[in-house]
N, C-alpha and C positions, 0 to 999 in steps of 0.2 A: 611476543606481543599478543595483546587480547585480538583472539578474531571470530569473527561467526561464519559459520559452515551452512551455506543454505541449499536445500534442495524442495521440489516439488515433485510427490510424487515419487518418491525413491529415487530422483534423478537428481546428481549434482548440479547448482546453477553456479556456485561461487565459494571460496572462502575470502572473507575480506577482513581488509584489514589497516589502519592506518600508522601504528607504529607506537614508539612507546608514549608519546603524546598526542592530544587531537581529538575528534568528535567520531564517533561510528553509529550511523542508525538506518534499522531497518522501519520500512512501514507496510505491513500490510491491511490492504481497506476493502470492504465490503460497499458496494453501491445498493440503491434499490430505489424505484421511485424516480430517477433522474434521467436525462438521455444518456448518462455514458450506461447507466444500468442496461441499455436496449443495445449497447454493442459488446457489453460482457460486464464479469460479473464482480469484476475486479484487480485487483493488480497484486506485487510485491515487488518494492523498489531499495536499493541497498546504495548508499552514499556515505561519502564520510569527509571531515576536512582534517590534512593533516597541517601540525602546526610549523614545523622546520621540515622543509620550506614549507609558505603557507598553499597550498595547494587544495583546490574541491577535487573529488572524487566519485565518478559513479562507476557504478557494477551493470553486470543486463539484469533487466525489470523483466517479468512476466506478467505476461494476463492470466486472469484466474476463472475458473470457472465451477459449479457446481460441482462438488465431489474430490477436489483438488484439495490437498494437504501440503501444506508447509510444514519441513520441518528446518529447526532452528539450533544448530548446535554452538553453546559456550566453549571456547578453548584458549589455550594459551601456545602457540606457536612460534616458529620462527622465520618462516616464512608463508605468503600468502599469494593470491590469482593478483596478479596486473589490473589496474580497472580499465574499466572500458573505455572509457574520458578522464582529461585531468584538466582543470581549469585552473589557471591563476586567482587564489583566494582574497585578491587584492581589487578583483574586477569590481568597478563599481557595479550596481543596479541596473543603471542606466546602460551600462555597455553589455551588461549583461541580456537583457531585454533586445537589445538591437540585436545582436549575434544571433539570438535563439529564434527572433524577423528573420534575417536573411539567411540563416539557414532552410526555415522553412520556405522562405520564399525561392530560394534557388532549388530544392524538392520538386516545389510543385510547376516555378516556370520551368526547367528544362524540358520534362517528357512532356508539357504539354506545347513547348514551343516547337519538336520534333513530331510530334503525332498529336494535332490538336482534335482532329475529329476520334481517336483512336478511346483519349481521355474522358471528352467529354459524354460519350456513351458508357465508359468505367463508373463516371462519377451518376451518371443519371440510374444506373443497374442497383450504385448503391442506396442509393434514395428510394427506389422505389423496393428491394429489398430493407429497408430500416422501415419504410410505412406499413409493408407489409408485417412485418414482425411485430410494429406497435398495434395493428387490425388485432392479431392473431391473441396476442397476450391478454388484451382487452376482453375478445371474447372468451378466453379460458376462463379469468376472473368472474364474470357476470355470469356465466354457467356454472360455476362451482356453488358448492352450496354450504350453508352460514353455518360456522364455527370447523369449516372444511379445510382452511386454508391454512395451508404452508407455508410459513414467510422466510424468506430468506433468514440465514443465522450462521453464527462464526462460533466454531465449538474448539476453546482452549484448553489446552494440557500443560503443565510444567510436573517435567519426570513423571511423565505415566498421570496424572494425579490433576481431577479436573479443575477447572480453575472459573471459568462460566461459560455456558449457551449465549450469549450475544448477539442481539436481532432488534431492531425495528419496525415495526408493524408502518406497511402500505410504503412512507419514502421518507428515504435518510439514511446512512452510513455508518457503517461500525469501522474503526479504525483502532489494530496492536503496533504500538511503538514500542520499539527497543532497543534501546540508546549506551553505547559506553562511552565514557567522558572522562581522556586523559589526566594525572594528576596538572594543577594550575598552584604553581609556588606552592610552598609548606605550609601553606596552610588548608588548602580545600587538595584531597587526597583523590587518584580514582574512582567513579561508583557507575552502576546502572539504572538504566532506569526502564522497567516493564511494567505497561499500562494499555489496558483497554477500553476504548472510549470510543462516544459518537456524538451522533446529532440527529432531533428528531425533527426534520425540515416543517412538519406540520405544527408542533406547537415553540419552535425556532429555542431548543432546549440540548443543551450537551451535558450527557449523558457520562458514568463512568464504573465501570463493574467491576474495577480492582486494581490495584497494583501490585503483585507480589515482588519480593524479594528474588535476586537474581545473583549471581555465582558464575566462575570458572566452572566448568564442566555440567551446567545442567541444561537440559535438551526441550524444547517448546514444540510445541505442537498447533498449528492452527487449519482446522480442515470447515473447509465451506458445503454449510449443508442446507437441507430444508426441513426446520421443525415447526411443529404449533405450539410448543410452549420457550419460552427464554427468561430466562434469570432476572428477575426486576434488576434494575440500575442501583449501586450500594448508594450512590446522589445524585441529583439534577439540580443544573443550574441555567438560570436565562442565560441566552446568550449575552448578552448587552450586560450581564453584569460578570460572564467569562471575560471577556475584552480584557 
């Protein structure tokens, strides 16, 4: 079966895998500009749905932070990691929504109905640690000085071989999808699909610096860095006429 092999950082996170039919896609996204940017610097999430039976599938996610590299290996296997969750593919939206409510909500009411004073100073610590952080960045920015600045950026490799710098300047998200998509009847055959893209919250524009070609056996590379310069977008398009 196709699966991809992910690790961070020279460390295995997963091989996943959904079988000889079904959907497999990783995403990993770049933040900047936003409040999740101010609790980190981003993620890599790996899910997949298989079709017989119809089943969703997630793998463990990481947070990502400066300096952090993913890598991404193509293979063809025979077998792969257990995912982490498996949900019935059949679940409406709506139950879906609810479930992923009272999950949360049973999280946060138990510790806090055993230790409410205990919580409520966990959660005041972090409030006042997250304002502090936004003090602190703010004043980095306003002391740095013009054409100084470093912005965040997402530097891609496919086999060694660069592929773009990816970054938005001040706030908006770079996001590499990569997707394999079981054969569907004799007529639409297996393919992948690898793509770089974002969105520039300031002038509400999705962005796109490639898509290359992708294969059994070839290895990605995505590390989160800080450059001043990044690879113009090969298109932009308004959002409102992305939809």
């Amino acid at each position: 079966m196709i699966a991809f092999r992910v690790s961070v950082n020279g460390a295995k996170v997963c091989t996943a895998g959904v079988g000889p039919t079904g959907v497999l896609t990783i995403t990993v996204t770049r933040v900047a500009g936003s409040p999740e940017a101010l609790l980190g610097d981003g993620d890599v999430r790996i899910c997949g749905m298989a079709s017989e039976p119809r089943e969703f599938f997630l793998w463990p996610s990481r947070a990502l932070r400066v300096g952090d590299e993913i890598g991404i290996e193509v293979l063809d296997v025979d077998t792969v990691d257990p995912p982490l969750k498996r949900m019935p593919g059949a679940e409406s939206y709506r139950d879906t929504l609810l479930r992923q409510v009272r999950t949360a909500l049973g999280a946060f009411a138990g510790p806090m109905l055993r230790d409410p004073r205990g919580q409520l100073a966990t959660i005041s610590r972090s409030a006042r640690d997250l304002l502090s952080r936004t003090a602190s960045a703010m004043a980095r920015r306003a002391l740095r000085p013009p054409g100084a600045r470093a912005e965040r950026a997402v530097l891609v490799e496919l086999n060694a071989r660069r592929v773009c710098v990816a970054g938005v300047p001040r706030r908006g998200h770079v996001m590499s999808l990569i997707t394999w998509a079981g054969p569907t009847g004799s007529r639409v055959p297996s393919h992948f699909w690898f793509s770089v893209g974002g969105r520039d919250y300031r002038t509400d524009e999705c962005l796109d610096w490639g898509r290359p070609a992708l294969a059994v056996g070839d290895s990605i590379s995505i590390r989160f860095a800080r450059s001043r310069e990044h690879d113009a977008p090969t298109r932009r398009r308004d959002r409102s006429v992305a939809r």
